[in-house]
VEXTOR-762326 format. One line per 4 residues: their letters; for each residue x, z, y of C-alpha. Coordinates in nm, 2 decimals. Each point is the difference from the previous one (the first is absolute). Layout:
N
A = X Z Y; ...
//
This chain:
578
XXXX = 0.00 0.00 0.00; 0.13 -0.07 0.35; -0.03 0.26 0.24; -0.07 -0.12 0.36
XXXX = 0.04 0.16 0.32; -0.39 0.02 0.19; -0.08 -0.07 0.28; -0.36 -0.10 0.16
XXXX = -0.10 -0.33 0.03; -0.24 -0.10 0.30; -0.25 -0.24 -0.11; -0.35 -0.11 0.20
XXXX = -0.25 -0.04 -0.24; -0.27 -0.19 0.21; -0.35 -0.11 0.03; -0.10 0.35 -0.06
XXXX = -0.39 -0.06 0.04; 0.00 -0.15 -0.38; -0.23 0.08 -0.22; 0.16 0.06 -0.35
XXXX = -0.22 -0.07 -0.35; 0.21 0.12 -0.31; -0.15 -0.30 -0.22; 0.32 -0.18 -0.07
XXXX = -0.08 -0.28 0.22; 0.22 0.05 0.28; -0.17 -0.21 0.30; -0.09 0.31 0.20
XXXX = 0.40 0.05 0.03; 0.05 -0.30 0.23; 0.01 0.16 0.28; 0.23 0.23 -0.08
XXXX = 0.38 -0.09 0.07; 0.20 0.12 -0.30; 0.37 0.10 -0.05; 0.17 -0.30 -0.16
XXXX = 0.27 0.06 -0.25; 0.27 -0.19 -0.07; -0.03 -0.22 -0.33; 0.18 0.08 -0.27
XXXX = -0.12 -0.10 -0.40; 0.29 0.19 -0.18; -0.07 0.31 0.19; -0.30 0.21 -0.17
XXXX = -0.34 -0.15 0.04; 0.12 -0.17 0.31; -0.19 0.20 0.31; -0.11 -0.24 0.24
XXXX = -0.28 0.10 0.25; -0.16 0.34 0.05; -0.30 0.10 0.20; -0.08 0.29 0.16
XXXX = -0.39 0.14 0.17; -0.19 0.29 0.06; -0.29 0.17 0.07; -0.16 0.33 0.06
XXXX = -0.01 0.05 -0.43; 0.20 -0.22 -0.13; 0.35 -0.18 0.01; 0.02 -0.34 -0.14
XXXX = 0.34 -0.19 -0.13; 0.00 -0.31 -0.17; 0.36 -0.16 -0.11; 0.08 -0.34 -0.11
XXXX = 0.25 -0.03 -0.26; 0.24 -0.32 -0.16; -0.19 0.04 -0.35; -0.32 0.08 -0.21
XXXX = -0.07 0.33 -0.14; -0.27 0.23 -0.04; 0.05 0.31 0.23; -0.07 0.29 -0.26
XXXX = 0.20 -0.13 -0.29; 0.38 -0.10 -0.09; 0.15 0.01 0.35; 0.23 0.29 0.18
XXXX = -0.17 -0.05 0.36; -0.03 0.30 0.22; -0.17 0.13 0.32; 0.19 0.25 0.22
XXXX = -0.14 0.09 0.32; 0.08 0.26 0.25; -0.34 0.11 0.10; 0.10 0.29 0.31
XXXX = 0.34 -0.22 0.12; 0.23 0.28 -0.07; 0.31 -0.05 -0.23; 0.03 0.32 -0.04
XXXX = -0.28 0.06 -0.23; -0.09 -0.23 -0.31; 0.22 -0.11 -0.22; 0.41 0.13 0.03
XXXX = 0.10 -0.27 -0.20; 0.25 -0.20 0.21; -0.19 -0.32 -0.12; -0.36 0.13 0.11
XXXX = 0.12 0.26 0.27; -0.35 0.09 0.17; -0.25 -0.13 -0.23; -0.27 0.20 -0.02
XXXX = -0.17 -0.20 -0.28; 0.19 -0.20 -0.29; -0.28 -0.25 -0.19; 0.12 -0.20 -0.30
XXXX = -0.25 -0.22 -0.08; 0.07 -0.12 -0.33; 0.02 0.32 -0.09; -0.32 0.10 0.15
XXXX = 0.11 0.34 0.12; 0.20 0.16 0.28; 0.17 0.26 0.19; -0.10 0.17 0.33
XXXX = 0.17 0.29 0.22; -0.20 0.22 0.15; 0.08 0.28 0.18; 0.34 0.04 -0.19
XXXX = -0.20 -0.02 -0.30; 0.04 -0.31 -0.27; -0.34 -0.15 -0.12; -0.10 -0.21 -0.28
XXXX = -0.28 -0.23 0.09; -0.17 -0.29 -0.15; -0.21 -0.27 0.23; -0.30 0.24 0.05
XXXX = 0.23 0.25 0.14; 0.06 -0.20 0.32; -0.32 -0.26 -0.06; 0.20 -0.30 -0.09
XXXX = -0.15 -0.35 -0.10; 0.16 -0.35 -0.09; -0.10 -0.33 0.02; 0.01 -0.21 -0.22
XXXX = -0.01 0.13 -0.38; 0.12 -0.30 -0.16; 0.36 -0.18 0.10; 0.08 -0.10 0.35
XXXX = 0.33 -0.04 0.19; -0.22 0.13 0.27; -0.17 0.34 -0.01; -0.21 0.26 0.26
XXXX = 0.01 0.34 -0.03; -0.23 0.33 0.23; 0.02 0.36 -0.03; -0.18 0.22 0.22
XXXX = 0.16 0.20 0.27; -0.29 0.22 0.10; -0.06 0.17 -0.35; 0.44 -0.05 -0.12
XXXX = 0.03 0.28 -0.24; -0.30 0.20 0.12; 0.14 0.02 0.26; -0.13 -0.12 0.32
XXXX = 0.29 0.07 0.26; 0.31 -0.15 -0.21; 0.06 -0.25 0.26; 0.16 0.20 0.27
XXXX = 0.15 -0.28 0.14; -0.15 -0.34 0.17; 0.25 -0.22 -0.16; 0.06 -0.03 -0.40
XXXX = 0.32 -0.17 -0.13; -0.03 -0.22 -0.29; 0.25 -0.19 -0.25; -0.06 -0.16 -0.34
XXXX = 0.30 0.00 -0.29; 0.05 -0.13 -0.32; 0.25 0.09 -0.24; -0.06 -0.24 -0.30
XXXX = 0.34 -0.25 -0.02; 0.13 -0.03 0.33; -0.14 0.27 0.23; -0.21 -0.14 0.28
XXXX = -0.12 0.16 0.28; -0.20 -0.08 0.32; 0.08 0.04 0.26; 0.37 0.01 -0.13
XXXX = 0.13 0.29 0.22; -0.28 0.25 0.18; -0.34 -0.02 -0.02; -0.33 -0.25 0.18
XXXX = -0.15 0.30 0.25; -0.35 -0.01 0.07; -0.20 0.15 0.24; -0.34 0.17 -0.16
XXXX = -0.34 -0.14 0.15; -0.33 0.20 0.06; -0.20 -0.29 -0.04; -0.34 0.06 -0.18
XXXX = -0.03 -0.11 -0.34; -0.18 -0.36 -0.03; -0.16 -0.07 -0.36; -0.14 -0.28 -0.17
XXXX = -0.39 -0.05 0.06; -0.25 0.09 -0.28; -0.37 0.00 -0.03; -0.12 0.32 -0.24
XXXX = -0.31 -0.16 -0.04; -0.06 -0.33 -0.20; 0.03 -0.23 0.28; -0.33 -0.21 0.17
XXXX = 0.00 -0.37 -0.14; 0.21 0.07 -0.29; -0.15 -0.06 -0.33; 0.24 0.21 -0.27
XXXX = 0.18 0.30 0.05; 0.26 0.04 -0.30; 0.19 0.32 -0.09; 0.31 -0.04 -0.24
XXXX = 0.06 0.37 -0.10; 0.28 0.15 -0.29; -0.16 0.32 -0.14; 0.32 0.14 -0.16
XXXX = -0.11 0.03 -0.34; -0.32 0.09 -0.04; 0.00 0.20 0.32; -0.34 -0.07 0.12
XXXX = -0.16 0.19 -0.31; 0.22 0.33 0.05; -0.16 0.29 0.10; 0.13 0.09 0.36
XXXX = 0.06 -0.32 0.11; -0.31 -0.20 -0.08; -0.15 0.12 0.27; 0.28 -0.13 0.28
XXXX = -0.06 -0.34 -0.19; -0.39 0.05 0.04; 0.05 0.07 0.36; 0.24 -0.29 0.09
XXXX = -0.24 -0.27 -0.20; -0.30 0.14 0.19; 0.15 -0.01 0.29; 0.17 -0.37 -0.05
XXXX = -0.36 -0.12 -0.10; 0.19 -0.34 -0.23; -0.12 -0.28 -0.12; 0.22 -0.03 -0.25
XXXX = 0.23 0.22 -0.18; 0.32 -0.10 -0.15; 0.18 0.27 -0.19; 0.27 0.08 -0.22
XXXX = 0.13 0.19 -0.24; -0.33 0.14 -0.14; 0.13 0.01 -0.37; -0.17 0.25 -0.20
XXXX = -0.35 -0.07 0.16; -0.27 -0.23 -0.06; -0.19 -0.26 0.19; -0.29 0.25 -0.07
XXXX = 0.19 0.29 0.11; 0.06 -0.15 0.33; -0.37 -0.15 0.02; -0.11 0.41 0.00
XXXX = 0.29 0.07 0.20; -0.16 -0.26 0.28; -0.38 0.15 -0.02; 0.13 0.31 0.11
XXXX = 0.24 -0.16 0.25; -0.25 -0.26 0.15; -0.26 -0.05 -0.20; -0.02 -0.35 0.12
XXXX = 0.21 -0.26 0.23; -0.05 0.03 0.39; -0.26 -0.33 -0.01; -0.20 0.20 -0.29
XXXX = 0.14 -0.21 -0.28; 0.08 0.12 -0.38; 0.34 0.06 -0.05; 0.17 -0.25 -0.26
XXXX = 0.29 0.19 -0.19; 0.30 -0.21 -0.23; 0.29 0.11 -0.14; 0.30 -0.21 -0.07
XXXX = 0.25 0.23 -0.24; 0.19 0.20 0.01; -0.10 0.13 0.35; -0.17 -0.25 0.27
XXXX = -0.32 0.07 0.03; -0.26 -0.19 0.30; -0.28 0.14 0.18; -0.24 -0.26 0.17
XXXX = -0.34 -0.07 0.11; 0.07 -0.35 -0.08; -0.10 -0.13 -0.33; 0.28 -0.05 -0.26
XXXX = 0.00 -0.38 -0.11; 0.30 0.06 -0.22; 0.30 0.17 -0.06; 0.36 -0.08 -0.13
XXXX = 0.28 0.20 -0.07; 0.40 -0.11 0.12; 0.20 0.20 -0.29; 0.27 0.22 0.09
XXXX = 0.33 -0.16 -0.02; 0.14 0.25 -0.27; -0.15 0.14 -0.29; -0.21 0.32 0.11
XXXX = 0.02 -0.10 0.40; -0.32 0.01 0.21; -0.17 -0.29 0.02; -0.15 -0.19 0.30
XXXX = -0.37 -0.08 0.01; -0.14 -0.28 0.19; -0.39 0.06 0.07; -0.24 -0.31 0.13
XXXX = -0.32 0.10 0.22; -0.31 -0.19 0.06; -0.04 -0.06 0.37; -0.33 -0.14 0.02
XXXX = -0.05 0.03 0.37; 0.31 -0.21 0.05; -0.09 -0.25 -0.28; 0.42 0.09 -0.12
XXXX = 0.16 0.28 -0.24; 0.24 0.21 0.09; 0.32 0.04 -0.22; 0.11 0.32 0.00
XXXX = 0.34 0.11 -0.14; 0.09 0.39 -0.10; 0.36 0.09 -0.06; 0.21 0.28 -0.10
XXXX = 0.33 -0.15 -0.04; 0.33 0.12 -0.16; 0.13 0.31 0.15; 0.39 0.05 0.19
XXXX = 0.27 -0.19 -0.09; -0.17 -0.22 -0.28; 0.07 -0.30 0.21; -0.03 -0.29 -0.27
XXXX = -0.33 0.07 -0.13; -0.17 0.10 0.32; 0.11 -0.35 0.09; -0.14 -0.15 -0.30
XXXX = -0.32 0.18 0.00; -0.04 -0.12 0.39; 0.08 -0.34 -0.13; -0.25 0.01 -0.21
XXXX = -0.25 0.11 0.24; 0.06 -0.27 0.23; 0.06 -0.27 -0.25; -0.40 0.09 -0.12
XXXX = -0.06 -0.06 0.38; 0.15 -0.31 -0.02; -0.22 -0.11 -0.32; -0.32 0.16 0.14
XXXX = 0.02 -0.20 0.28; 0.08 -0.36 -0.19; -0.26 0.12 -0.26; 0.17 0.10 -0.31
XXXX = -0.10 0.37 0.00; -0.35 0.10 -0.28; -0.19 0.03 0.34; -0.12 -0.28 0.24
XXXX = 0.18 -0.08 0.26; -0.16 0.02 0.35; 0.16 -0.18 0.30; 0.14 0.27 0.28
XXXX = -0.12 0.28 -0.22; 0.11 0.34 0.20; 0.31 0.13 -0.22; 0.13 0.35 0.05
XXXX = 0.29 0.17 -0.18; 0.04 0.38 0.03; 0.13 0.28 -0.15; 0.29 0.22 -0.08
XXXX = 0.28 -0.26 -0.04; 0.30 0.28 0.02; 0.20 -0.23 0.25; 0.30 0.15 0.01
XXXX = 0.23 -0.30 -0.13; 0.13 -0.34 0.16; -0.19 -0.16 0.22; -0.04 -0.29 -0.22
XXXX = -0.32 0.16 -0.13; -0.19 0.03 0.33; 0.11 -0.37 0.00; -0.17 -0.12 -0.30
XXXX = -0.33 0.17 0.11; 0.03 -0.14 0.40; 0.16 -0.33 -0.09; -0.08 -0.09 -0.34
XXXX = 0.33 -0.07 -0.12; 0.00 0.09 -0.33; 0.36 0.12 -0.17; -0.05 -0.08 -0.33
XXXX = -0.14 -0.33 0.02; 0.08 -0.08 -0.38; -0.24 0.25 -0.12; -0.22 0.05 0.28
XXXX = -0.07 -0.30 0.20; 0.10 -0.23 0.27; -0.03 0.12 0.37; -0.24 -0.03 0.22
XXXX = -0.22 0.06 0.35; -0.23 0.34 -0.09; -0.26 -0.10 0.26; -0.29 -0.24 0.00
XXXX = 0.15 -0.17 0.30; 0.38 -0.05 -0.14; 0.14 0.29 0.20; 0.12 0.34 -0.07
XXXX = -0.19 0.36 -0.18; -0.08 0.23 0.29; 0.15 0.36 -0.06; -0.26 0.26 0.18
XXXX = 0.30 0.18 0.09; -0.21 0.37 0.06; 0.12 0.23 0.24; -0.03 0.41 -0.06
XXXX = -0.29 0.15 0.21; 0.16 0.12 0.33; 0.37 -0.08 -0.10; 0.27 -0.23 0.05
XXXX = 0.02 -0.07 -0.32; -0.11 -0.24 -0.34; 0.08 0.24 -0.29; -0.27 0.02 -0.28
XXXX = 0.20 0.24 -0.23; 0.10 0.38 0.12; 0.15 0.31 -0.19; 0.17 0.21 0.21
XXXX = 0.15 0.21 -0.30; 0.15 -0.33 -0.13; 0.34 -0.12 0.10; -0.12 -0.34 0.05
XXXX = -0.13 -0.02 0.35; -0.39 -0.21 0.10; -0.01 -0.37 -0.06; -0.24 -0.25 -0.04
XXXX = -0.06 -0.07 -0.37; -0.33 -0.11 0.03; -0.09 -0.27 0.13; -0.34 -0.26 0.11
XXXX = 0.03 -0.41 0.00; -0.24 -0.21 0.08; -0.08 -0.40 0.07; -0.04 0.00 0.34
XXXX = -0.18 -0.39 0.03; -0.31 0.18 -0.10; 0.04 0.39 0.06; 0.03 0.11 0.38
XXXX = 0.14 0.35 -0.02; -0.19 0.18 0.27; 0.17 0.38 -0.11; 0.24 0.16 -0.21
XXXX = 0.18 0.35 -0.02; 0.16 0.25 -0.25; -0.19 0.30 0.02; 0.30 0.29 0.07
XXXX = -0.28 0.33 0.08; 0.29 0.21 0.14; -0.03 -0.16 0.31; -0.33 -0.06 0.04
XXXX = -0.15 0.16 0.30; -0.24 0.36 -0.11; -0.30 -0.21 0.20; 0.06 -0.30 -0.24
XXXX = 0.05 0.20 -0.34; -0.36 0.25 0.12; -0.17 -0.35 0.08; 0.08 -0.15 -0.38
XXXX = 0.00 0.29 -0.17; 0.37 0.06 -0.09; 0.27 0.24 -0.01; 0.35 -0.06 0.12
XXXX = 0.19 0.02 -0.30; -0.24 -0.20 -0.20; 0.23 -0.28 -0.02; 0.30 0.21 -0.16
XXXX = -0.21 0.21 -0.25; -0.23 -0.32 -0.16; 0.35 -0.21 -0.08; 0.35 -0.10 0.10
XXXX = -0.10 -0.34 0.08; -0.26 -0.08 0.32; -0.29 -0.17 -0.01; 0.04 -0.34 0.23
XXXX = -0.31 -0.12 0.10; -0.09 -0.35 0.11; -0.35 -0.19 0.19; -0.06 -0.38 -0.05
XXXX = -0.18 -0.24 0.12; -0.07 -0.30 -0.23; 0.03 -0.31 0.18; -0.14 -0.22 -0.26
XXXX = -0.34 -0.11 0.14; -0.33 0.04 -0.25; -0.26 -0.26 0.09; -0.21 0.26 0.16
XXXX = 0.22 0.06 0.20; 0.12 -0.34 0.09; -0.37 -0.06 0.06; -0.03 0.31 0.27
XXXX = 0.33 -0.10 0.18; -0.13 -0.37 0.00; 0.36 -0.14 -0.13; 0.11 -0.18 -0.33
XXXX = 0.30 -0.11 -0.12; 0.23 0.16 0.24; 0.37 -0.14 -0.06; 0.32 -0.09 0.12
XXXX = 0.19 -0.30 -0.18; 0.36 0.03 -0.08; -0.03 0.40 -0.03; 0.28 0.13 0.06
XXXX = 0.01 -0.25 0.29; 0.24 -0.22 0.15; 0.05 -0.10 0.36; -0.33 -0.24 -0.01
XXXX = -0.30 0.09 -0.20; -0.33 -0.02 -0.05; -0.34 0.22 0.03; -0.34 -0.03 -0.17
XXXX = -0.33 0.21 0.01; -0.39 -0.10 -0.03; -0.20 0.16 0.25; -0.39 0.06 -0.13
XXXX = -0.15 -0.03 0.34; 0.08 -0.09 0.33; 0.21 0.31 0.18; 0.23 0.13 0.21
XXXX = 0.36 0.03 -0.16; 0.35 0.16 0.11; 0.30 -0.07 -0.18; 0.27 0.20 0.06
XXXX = 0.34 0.09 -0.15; 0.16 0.34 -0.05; 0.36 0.10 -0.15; 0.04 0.29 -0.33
XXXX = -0.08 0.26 0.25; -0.29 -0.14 0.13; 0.12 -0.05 0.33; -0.18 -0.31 0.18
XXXX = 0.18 -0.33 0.00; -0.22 -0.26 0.15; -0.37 -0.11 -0.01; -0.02 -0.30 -0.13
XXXX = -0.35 -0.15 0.07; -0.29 0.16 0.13; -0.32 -0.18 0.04; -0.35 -0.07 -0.15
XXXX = 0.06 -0.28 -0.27; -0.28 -0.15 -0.22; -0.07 0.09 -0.37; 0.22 -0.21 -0.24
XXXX = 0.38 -0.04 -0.08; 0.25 0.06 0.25; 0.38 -0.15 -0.03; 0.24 0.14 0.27
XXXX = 0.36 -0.08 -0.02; 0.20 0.26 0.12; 0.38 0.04 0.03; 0.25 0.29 -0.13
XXXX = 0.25 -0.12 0.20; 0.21 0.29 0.19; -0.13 0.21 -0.23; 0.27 0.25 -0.16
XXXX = -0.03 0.06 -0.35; -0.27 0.24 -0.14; -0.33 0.11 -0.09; -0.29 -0.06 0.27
XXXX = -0.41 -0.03 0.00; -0.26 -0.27 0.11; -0.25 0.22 0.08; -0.36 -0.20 0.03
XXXX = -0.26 0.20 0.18; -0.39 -0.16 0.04; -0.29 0.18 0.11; -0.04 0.14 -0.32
XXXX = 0.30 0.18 -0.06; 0.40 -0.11 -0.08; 0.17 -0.10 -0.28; 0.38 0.00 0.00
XXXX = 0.29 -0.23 -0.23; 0.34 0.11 -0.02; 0.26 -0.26 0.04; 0.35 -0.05 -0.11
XX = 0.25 -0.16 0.25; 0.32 -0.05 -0.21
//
């Protein structure tokens, strides 16, 4: 080990009015200017970038490194930070002079000085969460300052001192002599929007829920699961790991729970073994079940739903997938699960195929490996091609799976899995995809009852630690909206045979709809986020087809929506600009 001589480094860390997500996508860091490293591939994992913010409960870091790996396995990378800017307290190591807090995150535990004393602390100690789970050379990490080691006046100082080290080959370290200062915010916390309720104009709301074996049948916690279904009021059900219970078993379970779904309907109950079971007030068309890839593994069940209202089914697809570090056959078993997408779509699946069906995919998929595996389910790009399939476009439309991507209630953060007596700190395991031509995603969270406020839990009915007694995994919960016209509704809207020809588009393309009657029509187009574009036509045109040729052209890449709106009502079409 090389011992260096310390000394502090001033760095501005910039664009301090960010708002920071730990979801493991990064955008929300733009605006922060980072300290650059200098590159180096035989040193370490290579630092290159790290990122530094704050508000009043958190800080944030994120670091960008010169190779893949998955942050809580294999690797010898460690946090120090000096959290009271004294070098006199902390760490007396020569190395780490003034660290108050030592992380090693491969490891998953750590060291902090307190008050001349030396602590051993794990991430709920000091309330730390990572981003993502599975392999990255890019990673996000929070831990919360006002509730660090129960102890609410830690940070003394208004400046922290970070630096990062690794010690596997060549040490590396950034920066490479002192440490990236940053001064602590008292900005309020700013959280990702939810809705509670189901939300207006959405047709399903779906709840993808791991009981923890059997969980939801044991006496003194039954009745935090009774509580949190109650007050989620789903549609649909999707859980896991109910082994040693029957589809009769969970039909009594569910007349105590709610008797019936929110609309009134009879609850239809299927198990898949050895552990998915489904809840719906949809009726069950058929059912098929995606074997485990090794002998004795769970397997995945894919459910299909009559949705006469929409004149469609909807494919549902349940998973519990290998657990930790079996990389290979999660893999194969989300091969598998995407090559019978593949086939249901071109029509070589036992059921019949219906054109833009609504597909969802949830359930515990455990993803903690490489990141190949969220790229199978996004992408379609199968790994084993030989056994499984060719690749292909998931969606109706030729573009990409959606990923609901559900943000905790009240939090910064995405985690669906939390044991706070476990060395392995929250991640998201779970997870909810969807074809987004013909689902419109109007709500989604990951229901975290810690944080909930007292009004909220009295309103539903809950208790705080509900959450953390029922099961180690959260329940992530999801609204719809089908956007697959019935002919009722066509008829009500006064529109047939909306569509948008090449889809995804190119620079020039084309636009047809029928109109039933004579009436006044705007045309507009929005971006992903909803945010207006352009209206495209508004006027009264006469009952019959309508061709418009429109143009893509300045359009950047990316997902955006032809909303038509008539006196009626709206109907909207996603489209694909490649």
């Amino acid at each position: 080990m090389r011992y260096l001589v310390l000394f502090f480094l001033l760095i501005p860390i910039l664009g301090q009015s960010q708002n920071i997500l730990i979801d493991g996508k990064f955008d929300d860091w733009e605006a922060i200017v980072p300290f650059e490293d200098a590159i180096d591939p035989d040193n370490g994992s290579d630092f290159r970038k790290v990122w530094i913010h704050s508000d009043q409960q958190f800080i944030y870091l994120s670091f960008e490194l010169g190779q893949k790996m998955i942050l809580q396995e294999d690797n010898e990378l460690a946090l120090y930070l000096d959290i009271d800017d004294n070098v006199s307290t902390g760490s007396n190591n020569a190395m780490f002079l003034g660290s108050d807090l030592i992380f090693e995150f491969g490891n998953k535990e750590g060291l902090l000085y307190v008050d001349g004393v030396t602590n051993f602390i794990n991430h709920a100690d000091f309330g730390y969460v990572s981003a993502p789970t599975v392999s990255s050379n890019r990673f996000e990490i929070a831990f919360r300052r006002d509730d660090f080691f129960y102890n609410n006046n830690i940070f003394s100082s208004p400046e922290i001192k970070v630096f990062l080290r690794d010690d596997s080959g060549r040490v590396d370290r950034v920066p490479d002599i002192g440490n990236i200062r940053h001064t602590l915010t008292d900005r309020s916390l700013i959280v990702s929007n939810y809705s509670f309720k189901k939300v207006a104009g959405s047709d399903i709301r779906v709840i993808s829920f791991n009981v923890q074996r059997d969980a939801i049948f044991e006496a003194g916690r039954s009745d935090a699961f009774k509580r949190i279904i109650q007050a989620l009021q789903p549609d649909i059900i999707a859980f896991q790991e109910i082994y040693d219970n029957t589809e009769r078993d969970v039909r009594n379970l569910m007349q105590d729970i709610m008797p019936t779904a929110p609309t009134g309907e009879t609850w239809t109950i299927s198990k898949v073994l050895p552990d998915i079971i489904m809840v719906s007030k949809f009726e069950l068309k058929g059912r098929l079940t995606l074997e485990g890839s090794t002998s004795g593994s769970a397997g995945n069940g894919v459910f299909v739903y009559d949705l006469p209202e929409f004149d469609t089914d909807l494919v549902f697809i349940n998973c519990h997938l290998p657990c930790c570090q079996n990389n290979d056959t999660r893999q194969d078993e989300i091969d598998a699960i995407m090559g019978f997408v593949r086939d249901y779509k071109e029509g070589k699946t036992q059921f019949e195929t219906k054109e833009d069906a609504p597909i969802i995919i949830v359930g515990d998929m455990n993803m903690v490996g490489f990141d190949e595996q969220l790229t199978t389910f996004i992408r379609g790009d199968i790994q084993d091609e030989g056994r499984f399939g060719n690749d292909f476009a998931p969606d109706w439309d030729g573009s990409d799976f959606e990923d609901a991507l559900p943000y905790n209630t009240n939090y910064p953060t995405t985690f669906t899995w939390y044991n706070p007596n476990s060395r392995f700190n929250p991640g998201r395991l779970d997870l909810i995809f969807y074809s987004g031509s013909v689902l419109d995603l109007k709500n989604s969270f990951s229901l975290f009852t810690p944080t909930l406020e007292q009004d909220t839990l009295s309103t539903y009915g809950m208790i705080s630690d509900d959450v953390l007694v029922a099961s180690d995994h959260l329940p992530l919960v999801a609204d719809f909206k089908i956007n697959t016209l019935s002919s009722t509704e066509s008829i009500s809207l006064g529109v047939n045979d909306f569509q948008v020809s090449p889809n995804p588009i190119s620079d020039d393309f084309s636009l047809k709809f029928e109109l039933t009657k004579q009436q006044l029509v705007e045309l507009s187009l929005f971006n992903h986020t909803g945010q207006l574009i352009e209206v495209l036509k508004n006027e009264r045109l006469s009952s019959g087809y309508h061709n418009f040729s429109l143009t893509g052209k300045g359009l950047p890449a990316g997902l955006y929506f032809l909303n038509l709106k008539t006196e009626e009502g709206s109907v909207a079409l996603k489209i694909v600009k490649e």
